[in-house]
KOLTI-985844 format. One line per field, with one value per residue: residue in one letter; residue number from 1; x, y, z of N, C-alpha, C in turn. Coordinates in steps of 0.02 Angstrom, whole numbers, plus 50000, padded with zeros to 5 digits. Atoms other than C-alpha are relative to their C-alpha. Last residue first. Layout:
residues N
rest (A, ...)
nr (NUM, ...)
nu (X, ...)
nv (Y, ...)
nw (Z, ...)
cau (X, ...)
cav (Y, ...)
caw (Z, ...)
cu (X, ...)
cv (Y, ...)
cw (Z, ...)
***
This chain:
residues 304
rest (X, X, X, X, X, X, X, X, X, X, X, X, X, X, X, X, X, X, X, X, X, X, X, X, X, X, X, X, X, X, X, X, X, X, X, X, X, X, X, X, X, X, X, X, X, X, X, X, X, X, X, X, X, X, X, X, X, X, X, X, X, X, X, X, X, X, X, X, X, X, X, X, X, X, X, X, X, X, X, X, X, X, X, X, X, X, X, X, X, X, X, X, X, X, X, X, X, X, X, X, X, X, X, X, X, X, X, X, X, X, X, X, X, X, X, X, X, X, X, X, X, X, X, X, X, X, X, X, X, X, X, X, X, X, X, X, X, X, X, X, X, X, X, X, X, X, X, X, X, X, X, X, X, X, X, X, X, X, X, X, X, X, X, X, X, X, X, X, X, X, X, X, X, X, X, X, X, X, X, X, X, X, X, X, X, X, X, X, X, X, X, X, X, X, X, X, X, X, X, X, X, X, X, X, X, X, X, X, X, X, X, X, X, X, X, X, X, X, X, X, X, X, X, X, X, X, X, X, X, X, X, X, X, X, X, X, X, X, X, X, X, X, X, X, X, X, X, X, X, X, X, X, X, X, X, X, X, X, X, X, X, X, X, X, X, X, X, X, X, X, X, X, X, X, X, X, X, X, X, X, X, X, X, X, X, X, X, X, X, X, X, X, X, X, X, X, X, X, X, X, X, X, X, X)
nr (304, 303, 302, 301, 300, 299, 298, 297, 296, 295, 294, 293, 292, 291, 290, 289, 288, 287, 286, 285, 284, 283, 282, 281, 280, 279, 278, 277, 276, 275, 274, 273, 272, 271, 270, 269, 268, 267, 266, 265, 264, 263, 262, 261, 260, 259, 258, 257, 256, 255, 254, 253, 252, 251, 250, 249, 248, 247, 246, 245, 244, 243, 242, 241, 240, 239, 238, 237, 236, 235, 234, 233, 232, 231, 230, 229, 228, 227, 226, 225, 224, 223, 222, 221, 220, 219, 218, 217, 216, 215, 214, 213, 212, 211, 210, 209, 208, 207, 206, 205, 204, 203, 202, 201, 200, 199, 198, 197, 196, 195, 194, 193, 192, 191, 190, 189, 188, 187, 186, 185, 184, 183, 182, 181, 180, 179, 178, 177, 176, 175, 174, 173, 172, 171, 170, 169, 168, 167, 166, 165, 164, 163, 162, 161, 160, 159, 158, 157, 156, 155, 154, 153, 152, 151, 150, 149, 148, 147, 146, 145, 144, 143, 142, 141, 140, 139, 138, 137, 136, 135, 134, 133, 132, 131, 130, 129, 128, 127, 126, 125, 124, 123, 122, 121, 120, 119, 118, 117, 116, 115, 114, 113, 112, 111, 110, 109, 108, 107, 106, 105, 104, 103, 102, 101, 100, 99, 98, 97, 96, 95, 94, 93, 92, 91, 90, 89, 88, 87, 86, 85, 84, 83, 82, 81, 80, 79, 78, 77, 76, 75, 74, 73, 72, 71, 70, 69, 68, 67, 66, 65, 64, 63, 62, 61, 60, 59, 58, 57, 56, 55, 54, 53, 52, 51, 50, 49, 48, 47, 46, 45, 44, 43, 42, 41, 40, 39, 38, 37, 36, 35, 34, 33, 32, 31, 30, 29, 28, 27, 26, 25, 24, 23, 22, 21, 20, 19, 18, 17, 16, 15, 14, 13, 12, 11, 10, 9, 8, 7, 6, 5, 4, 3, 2, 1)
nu (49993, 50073, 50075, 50016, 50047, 50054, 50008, 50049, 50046, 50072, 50016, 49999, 50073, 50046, 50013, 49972, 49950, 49981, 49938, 49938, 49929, 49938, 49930, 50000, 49976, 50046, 50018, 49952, 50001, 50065, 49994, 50008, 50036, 50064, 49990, 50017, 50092, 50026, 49975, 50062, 50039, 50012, 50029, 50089, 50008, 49968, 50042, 50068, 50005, 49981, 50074, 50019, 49964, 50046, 49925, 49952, 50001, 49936, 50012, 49990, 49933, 49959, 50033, 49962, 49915, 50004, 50043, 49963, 49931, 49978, 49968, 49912, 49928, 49976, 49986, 50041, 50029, 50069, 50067, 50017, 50070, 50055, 50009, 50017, 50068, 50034, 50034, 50056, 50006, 50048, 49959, 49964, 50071, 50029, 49938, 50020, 50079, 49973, 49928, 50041, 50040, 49945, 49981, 50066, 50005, 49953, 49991, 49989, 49922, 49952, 49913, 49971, 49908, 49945, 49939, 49949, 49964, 49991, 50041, 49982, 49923, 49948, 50006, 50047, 50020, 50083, 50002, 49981, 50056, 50067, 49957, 50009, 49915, 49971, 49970, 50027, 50045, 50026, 50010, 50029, 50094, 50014, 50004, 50079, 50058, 49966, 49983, 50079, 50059, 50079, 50047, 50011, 49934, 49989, 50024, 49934, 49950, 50004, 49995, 49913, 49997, 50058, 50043, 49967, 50021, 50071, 49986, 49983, 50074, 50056, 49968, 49999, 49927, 49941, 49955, 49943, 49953, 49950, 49955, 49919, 49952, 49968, 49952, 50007, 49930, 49998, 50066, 49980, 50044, 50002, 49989, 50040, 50057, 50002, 50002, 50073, 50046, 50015, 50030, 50046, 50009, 50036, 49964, 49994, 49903, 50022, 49943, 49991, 49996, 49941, 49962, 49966, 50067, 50024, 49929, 49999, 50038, 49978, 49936, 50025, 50048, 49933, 49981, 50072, 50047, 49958, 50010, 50055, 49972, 50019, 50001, 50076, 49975, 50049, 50040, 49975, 49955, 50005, 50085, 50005, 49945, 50000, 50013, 49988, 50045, 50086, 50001, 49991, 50061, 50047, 49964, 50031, 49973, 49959, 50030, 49980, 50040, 50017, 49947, 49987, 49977, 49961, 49956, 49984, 50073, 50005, 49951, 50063, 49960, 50053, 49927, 50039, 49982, 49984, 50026, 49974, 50049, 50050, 50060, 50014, 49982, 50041, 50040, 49959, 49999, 50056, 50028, 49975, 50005, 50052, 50007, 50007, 49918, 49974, 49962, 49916, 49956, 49924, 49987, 49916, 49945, 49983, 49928, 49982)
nv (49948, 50036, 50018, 49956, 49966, 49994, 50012, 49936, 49998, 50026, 49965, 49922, 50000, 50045, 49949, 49983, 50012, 50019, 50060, 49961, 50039, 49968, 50043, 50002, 49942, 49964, 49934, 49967, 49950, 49991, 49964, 49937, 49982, 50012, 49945, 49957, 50013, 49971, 49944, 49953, 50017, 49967, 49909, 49988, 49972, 49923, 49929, 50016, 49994, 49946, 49944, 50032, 49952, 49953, 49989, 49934, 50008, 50012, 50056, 50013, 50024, 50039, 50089, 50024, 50012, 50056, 50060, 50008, 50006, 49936, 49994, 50053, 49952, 49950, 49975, 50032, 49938, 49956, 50057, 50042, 49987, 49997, 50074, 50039, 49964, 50019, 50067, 50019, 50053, 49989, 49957, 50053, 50042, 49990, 50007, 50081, 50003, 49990, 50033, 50074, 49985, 49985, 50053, 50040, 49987, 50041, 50088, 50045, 50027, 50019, 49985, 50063, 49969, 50044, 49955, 50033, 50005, 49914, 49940, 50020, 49967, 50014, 49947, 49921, 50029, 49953, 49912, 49939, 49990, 49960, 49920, 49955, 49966, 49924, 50004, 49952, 50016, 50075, 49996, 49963, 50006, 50053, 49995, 49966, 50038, 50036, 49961, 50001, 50049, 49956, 50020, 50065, 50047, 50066, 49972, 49939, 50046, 50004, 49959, 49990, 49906, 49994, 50027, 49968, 49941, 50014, 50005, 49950, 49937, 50016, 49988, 49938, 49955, 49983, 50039, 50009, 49952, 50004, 50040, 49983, 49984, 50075, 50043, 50069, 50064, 50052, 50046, 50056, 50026, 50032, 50083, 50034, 50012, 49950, 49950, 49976, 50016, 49922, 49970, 49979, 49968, 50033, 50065, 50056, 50023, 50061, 49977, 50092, 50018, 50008, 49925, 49969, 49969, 49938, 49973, 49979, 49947, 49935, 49975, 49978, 49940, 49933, 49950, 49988, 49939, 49956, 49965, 49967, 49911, 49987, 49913, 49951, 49976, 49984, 50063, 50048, 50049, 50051, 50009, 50054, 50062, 50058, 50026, 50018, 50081, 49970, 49940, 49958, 49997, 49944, 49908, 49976, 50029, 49941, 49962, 49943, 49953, 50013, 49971, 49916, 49986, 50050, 50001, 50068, 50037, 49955, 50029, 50080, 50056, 50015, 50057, 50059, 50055, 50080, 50024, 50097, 50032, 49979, 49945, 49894, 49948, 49998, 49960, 49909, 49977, 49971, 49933, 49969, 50006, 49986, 49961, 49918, 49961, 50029, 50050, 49992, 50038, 49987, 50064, 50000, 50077, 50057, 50025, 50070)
nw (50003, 49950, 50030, 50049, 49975, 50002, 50077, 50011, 49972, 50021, 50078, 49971, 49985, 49946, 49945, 49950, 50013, 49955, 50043, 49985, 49986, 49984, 49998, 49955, 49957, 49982, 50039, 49982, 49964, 50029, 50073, 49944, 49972, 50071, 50036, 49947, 50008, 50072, 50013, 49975, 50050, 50041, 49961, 49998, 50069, 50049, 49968, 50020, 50060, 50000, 49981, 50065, 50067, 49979, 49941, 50019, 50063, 50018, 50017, 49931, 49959, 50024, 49991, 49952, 50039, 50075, 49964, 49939, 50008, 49984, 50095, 50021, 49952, 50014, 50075, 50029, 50076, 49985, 49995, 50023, 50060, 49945, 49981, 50038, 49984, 49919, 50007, 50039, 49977, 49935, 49938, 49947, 49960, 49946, 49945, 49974, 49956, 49945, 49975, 49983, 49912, 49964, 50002, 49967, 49922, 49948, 50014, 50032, 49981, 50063, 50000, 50016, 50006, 49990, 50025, 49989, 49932, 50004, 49963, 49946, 49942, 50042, 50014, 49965, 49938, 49967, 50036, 49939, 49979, 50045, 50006, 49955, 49947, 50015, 50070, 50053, 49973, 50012, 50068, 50030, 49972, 50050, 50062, 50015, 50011, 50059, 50070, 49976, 50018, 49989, 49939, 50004, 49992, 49929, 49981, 50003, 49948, 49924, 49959, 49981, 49983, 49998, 50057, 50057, 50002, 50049, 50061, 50040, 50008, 50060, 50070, 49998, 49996, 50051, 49984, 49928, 50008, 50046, 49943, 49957, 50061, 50025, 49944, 49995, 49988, 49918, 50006, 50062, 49998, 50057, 50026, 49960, 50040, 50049, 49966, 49975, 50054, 50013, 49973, 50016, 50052, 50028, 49987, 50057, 50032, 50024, 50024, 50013, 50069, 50015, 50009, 49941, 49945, 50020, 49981, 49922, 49981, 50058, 49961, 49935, 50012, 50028, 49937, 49958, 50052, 49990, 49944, 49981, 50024, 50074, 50030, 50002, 50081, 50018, 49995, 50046, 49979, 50010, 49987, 49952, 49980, 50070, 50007, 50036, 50002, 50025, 50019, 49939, 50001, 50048, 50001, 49947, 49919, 49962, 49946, 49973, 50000, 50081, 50021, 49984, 50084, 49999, 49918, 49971, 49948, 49929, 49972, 49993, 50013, 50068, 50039, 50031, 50051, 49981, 50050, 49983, 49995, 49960, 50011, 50035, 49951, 49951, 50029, 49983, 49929, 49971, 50010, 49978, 49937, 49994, 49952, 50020, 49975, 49942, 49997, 50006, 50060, 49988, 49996, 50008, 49984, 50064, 50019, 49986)
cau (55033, 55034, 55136, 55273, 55255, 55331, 55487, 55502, 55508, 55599, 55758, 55741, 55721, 55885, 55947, 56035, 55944, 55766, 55691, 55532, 55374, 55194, 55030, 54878, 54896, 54917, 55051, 55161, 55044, 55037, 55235, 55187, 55177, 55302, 55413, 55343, 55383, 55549, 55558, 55475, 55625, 55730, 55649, 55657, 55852, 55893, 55771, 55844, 56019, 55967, 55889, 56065, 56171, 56029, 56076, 55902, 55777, 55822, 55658, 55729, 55796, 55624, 55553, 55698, 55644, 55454, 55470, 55594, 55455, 55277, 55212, 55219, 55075, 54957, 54954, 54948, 55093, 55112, 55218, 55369, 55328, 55496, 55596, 55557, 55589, 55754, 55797, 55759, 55864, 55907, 56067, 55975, 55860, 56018, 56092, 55907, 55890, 56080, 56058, 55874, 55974, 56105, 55956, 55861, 56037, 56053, 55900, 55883, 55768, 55589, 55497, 55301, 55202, 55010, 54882, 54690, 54546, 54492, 54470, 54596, 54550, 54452, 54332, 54288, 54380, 54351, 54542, 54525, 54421, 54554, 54692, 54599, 54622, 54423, 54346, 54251, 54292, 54453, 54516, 54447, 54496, 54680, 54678, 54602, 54739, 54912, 54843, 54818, 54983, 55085, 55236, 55276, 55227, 55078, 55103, 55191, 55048, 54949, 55002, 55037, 54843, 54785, 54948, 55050, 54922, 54956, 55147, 55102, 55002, 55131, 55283, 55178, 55155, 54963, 54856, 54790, 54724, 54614, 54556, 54517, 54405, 54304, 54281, 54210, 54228, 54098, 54147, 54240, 54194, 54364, 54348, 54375, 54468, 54596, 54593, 54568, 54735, 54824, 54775, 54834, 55002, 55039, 55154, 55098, 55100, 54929, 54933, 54787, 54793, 54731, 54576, 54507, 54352, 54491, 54591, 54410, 54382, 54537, 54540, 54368, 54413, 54581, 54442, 54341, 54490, 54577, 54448, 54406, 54608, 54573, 54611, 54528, 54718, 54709, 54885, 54953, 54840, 54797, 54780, 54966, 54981, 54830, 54893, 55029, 55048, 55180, 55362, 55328, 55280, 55444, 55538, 55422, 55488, 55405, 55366, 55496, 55404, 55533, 55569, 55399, 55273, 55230, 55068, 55005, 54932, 55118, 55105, 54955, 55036, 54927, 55007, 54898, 55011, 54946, 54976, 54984, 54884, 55001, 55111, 55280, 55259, 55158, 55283, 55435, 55339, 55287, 55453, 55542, 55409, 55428, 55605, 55640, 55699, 55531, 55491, 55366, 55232, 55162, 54981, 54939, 54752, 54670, 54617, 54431)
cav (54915, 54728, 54764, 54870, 54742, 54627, 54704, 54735, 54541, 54491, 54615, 54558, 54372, 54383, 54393, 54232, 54251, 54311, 54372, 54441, 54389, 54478, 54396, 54492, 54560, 54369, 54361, 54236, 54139, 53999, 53996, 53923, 53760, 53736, 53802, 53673, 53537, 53594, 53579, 53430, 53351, 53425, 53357, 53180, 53207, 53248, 53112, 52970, 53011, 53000, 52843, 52750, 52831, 52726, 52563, 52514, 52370, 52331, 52371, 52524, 52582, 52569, 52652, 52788, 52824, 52852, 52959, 53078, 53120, 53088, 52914, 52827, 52999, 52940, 52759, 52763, 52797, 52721, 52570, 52675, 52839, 52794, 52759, 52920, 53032, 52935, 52963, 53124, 53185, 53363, 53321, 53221, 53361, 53453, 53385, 53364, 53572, 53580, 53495, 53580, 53743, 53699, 53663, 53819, 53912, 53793, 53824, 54028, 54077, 54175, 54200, 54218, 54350, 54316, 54446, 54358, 54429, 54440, 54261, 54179, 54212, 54114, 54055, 53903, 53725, 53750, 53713, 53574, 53470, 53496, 53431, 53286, 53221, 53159, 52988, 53026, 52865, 52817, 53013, 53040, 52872, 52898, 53051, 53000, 52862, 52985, 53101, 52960, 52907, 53071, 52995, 53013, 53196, 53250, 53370, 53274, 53143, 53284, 53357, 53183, 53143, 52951, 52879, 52973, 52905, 52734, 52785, 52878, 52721, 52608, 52711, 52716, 52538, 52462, 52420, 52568, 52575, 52428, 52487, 52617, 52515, 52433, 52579, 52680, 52861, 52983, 53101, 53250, 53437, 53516, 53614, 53822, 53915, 54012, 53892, 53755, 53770, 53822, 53655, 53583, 53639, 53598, 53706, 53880, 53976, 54076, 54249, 54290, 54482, 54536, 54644, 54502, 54453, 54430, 54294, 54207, 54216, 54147, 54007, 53950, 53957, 53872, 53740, 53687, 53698, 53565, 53453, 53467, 53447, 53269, 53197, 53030, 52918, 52920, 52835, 52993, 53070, 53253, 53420, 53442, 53611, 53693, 53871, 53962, 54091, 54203, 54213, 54042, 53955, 54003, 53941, 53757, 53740, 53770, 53602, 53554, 53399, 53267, 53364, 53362, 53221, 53187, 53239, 53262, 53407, 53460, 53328, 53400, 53576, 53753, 53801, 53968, 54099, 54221, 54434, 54559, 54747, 54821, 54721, 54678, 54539, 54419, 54483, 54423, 54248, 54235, 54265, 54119, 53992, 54032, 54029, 53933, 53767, 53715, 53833, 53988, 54054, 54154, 54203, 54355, 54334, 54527, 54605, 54670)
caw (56439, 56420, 56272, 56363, 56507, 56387, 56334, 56547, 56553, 56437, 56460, 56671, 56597, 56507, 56340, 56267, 56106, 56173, 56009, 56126, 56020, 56044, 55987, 55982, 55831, 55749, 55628, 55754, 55811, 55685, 55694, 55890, 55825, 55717, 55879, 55996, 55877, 55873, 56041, 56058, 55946, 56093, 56219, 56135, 56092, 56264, 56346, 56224, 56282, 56456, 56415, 56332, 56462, 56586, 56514, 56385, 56411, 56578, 56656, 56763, 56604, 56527, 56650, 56626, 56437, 56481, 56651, 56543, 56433, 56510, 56421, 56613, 56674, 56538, 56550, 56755, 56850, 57039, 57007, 56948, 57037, 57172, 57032, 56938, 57078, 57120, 56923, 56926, 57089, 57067, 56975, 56861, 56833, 56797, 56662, 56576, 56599, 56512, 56378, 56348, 56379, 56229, 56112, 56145, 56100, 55943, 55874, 55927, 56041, 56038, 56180, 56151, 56251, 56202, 56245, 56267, 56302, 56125, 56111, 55937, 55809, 55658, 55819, 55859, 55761, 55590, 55551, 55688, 55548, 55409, 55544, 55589, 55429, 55361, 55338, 55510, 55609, 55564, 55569, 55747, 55802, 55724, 55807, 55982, 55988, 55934, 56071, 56209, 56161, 56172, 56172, 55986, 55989, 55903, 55763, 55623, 55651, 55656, 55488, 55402, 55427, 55373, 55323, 55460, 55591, 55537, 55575, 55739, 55789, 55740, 55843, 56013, 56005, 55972, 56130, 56151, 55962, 56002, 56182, 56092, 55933, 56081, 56174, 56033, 56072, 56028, 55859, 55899, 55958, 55977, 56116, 56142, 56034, 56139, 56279, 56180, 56099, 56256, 56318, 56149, 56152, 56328, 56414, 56411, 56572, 56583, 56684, 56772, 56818, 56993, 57029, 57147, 57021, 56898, 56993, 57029, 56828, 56771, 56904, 56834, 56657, 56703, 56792, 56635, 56517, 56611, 56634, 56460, 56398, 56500, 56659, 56683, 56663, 56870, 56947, 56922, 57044, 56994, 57048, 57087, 56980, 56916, 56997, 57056, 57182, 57150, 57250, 57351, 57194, 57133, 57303, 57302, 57139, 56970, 56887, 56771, 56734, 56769, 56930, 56997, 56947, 57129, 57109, 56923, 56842, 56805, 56651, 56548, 56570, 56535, 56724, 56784, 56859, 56965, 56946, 57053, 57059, 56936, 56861, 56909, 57023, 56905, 56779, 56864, 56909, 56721, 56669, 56769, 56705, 56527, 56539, 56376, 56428, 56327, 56180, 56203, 56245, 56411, 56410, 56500, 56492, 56480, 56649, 56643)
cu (49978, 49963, 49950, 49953, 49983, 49956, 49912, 49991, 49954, 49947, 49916, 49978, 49979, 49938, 49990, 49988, 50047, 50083, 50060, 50046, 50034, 50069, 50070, 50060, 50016, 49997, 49942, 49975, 50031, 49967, 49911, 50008, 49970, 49960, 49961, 50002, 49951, 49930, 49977, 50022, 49932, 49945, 50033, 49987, 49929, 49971, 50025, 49958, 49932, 50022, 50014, 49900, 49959, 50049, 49964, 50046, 50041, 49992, 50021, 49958, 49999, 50074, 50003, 49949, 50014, 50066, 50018, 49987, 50042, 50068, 50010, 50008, 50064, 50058, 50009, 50025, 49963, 49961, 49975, 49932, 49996, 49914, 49962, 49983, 49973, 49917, 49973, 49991, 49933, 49955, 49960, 50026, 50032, 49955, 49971, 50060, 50014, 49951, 49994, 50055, 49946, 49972, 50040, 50040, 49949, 50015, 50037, 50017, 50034, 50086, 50010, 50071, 50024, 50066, 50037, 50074, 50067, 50034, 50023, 49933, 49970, 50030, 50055, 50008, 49993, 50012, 49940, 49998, 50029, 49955, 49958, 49998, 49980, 50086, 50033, 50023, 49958, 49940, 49945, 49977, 49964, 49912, 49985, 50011, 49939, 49923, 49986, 49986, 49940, 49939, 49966, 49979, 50014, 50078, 50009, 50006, 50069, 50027, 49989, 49992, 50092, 50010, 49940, 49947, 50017, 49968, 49906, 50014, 50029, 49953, 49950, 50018, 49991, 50069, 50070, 50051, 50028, 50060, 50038, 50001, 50048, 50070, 50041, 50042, 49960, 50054, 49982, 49955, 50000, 49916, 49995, 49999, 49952, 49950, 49981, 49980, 49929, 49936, 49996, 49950, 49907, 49989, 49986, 50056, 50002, 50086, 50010, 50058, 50030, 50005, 50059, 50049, 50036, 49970, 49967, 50058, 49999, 49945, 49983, 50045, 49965, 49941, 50044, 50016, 49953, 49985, 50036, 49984, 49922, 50010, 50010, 50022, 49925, 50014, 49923, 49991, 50018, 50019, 49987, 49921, 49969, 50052, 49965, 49927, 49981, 49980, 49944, 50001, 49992, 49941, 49974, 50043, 49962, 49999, 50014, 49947, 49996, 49958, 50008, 50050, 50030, 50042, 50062, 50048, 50011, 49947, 50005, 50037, 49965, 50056, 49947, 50039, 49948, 49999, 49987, 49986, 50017, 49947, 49965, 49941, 50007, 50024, 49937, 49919, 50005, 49995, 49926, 49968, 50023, 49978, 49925, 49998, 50001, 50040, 50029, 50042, 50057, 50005, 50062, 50006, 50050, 50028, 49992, 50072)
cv (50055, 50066, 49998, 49983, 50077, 50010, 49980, 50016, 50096, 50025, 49961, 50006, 50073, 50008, 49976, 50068, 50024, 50012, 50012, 49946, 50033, 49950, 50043, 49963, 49983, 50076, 50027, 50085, 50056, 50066, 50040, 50047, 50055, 50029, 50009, 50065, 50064, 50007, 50037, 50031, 50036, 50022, 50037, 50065, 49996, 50013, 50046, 50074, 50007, 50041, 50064, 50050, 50009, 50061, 50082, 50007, 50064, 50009, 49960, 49899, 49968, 49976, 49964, 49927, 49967, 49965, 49936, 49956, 49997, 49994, 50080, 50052, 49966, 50045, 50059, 50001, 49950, 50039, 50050, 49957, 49927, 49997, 49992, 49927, 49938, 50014, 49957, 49940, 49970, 49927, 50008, 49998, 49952, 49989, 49993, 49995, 49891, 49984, 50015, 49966, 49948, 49992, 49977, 49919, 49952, 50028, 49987, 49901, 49959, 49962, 49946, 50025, 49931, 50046, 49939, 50037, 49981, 50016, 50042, 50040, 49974, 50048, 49995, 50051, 50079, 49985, 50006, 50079, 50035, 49988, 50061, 50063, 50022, 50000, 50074, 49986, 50050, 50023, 49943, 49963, 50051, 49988, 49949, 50032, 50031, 49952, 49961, 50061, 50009, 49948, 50019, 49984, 49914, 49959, 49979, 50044, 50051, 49970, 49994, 50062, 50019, 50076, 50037, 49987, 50065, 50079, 49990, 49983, 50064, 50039, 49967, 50022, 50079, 50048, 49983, 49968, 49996, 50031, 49964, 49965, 50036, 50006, 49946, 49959, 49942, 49949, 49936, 49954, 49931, 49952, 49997, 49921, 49957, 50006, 50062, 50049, 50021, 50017, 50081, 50033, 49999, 50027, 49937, 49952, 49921, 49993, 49921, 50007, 49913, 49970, 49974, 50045, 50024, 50056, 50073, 50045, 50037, 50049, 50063, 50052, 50031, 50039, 50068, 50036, 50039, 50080, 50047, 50004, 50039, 50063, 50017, 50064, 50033, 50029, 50007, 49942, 49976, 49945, 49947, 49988, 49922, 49967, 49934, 49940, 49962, 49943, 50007, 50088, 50020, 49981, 50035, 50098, 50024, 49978, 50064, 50045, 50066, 50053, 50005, 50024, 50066, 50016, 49964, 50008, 49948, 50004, 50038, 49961, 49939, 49946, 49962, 49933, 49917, 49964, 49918, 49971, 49925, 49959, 50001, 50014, 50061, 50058, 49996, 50038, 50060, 50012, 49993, 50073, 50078, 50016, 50021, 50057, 50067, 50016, 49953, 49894, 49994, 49948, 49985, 49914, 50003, 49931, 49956, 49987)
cw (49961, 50011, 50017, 49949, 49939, 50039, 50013, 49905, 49994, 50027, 49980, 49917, 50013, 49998, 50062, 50040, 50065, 49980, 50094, 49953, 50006, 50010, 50004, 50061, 50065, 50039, 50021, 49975, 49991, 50027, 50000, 49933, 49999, 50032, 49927, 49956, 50022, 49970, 49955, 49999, 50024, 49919, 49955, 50010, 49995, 49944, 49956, 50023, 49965, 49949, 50012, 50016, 49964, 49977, 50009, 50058, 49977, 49935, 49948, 49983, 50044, 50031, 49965, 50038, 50091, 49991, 49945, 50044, 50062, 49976, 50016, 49917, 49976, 50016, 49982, 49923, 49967, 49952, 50021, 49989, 49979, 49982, 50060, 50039, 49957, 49987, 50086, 50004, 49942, 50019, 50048, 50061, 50015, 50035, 50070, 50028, 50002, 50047, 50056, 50030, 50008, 50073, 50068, 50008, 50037, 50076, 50044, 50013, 49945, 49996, 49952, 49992, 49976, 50005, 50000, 49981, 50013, 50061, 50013, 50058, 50041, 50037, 49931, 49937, 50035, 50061, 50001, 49969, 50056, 50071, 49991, 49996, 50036, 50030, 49991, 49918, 49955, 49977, 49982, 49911, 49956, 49991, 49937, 49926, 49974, 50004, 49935, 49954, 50009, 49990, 50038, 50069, 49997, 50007, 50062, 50097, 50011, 50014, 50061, 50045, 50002, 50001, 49991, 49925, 49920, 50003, 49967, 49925, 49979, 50007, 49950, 49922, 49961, 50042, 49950, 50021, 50065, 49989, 49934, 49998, 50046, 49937, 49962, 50026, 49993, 49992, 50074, 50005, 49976, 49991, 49934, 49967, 50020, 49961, 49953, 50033, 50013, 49935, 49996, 50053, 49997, 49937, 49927, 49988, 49968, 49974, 50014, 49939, 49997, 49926, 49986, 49972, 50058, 50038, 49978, 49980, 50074, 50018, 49967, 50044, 50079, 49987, 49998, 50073, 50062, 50009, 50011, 50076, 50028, 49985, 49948, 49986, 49984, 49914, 49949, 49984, 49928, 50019, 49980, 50002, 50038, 49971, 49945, 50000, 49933, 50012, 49963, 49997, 50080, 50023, 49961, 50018, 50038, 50073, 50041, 50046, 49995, 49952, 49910, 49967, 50003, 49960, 50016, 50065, 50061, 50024, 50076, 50054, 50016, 49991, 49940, 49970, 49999, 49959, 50019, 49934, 50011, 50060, 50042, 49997, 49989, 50068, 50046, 49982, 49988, 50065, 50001, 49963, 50032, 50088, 50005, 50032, 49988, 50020, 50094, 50005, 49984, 49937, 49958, 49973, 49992, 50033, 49930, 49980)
***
């Protein structure tokens, strides 16, 4: 049975561009899986870094565009529920699935399967829903500093089901994810994680929100406006320019905002991913301005 190629790594990082090479190098093929809560969504292309219609022309790519943005129903369990599906058809045709980590916690479940939490009480969301992004990460802080740490700030549907959790159990989230499945990761699984220094990763976030402007973000954006639901408006980059487009910021003043948001997920990204680093199954290239070519045959010598 093919292992899960599953790609890690910092935003602006090249994840994308080395799971195409590697879907073409190995043996047999390979097809990229997208483990992104945001590239579910139709429409949602530039903001998103979505792989272009040219990389999803060189491997097939799926668990893109499977969503309306308008629809705040997609969840880490519909996610889960079809990447297990994809993962088995790609198998059952002799080719190697090959998972391109986005999301933190859809890789999460992927590895350790759900979180089991306590039922939702409508009446206490629709409470927390209606709180600001910055009070619910601060009441969060109070209750769990490691998730509020954890969870980005505009991650609202995150930042609600933690507070909920904690509210509701008297526990930190945190402590009740550390039992969450297995104490490894599934066996099936090979991570490749690219490594990059601070201020290189920094440099190529700069440059990635240059250039989404360039490729028409804020057109994409203003066209979405009235079509995003609560989950798809609190997408970075989306978030900051619907403000701009509802005068509450100059659009220097959001473009700024994006940079230093996507980097702050960055860092976030890289806490993260520490937790991976002493597992066997876990492989990091130290990138530092290499290319994708050096990344790529580095990690066919693991896959191997």
């Amino acid at each position: 049975m093919r292992p899960i190629i599953l790609i890690l790594g910092p935003t602006a990082g090249g994840k994308t561009s080395l799971s195409i090479e590697l879907a073409n190098r190995l043996e047999g093929g390979g097809e990229c899986i997208i483990a992104d809560s945001m590239q579910v969504y139709k429409g949602m292309d530039i903001g998103t870094a979505k792989p272009t219609q040219d990389e999803q022309q060189q491997a097939r790519h799926h668990l893109i565009d499977i969503a309306d943005p308008k629809d705040d129903g997609f969840t880490v369990e519909t996610w889960l529920s079809r990447a297990n599906t994809v993962i088995d058809d790609i198998r059952a045709r002799g080719k190697w699935p090959i998972v391109v980590g986005g999301t933190n916690l859809y890789v999460q479940s992927l590895l350790f399967g759900m979180f089991d939490g306590p039922e939702c009480d409508q009446e206490k969301r629709d409470e927390l829903n209606a709180l600001p992004n910055i009070e619910l990460q601060s009441r969060l802080h109070k209750l769990d500093p490691d998730a509020a740490q954890r969870i980005h700030l505009n991650d609202k549907r995150r930042l609600v089901r933690a507070v909920e959790v904690c509210e509701a159990t008297g526990m930190p989230l945190s402590s009740l994810q550390a039992q969450w499945g297995k104490p490894m990761p599934r066996e099936d699984a090979l991570m490749i994680g690219l490594s990059w220094p601070v201020k290189t990763i920094n440099r190529r976030i700069n440059t990635r929100v240059r250039s989404m402007f360039d490729e028409g973000l804020l057109e994409e954006v203003q066209a979405l406006q009235f079509s995003l639901g609560i989950q798809a408006s609190e997408a970075l980059g989306y978030k900051q320019l619907l403000a701009y487009f509802r005068s509450e910021c100059t659009l220097e003043e959001a473009k700024e905002r994006i940079k230093i948001l996507t980097r702050r997920y960055a860092k976030q990204q890289r806490t993260w991913l520490r937790r991976f680093q002493i597992l066997p199954t876990a492989h990091f290239i130290d990138m530092n301005e290499k290319g994708i070519q050096h990344a790529a045959i580095q990690a066919l010598t693991y896959i191997y």
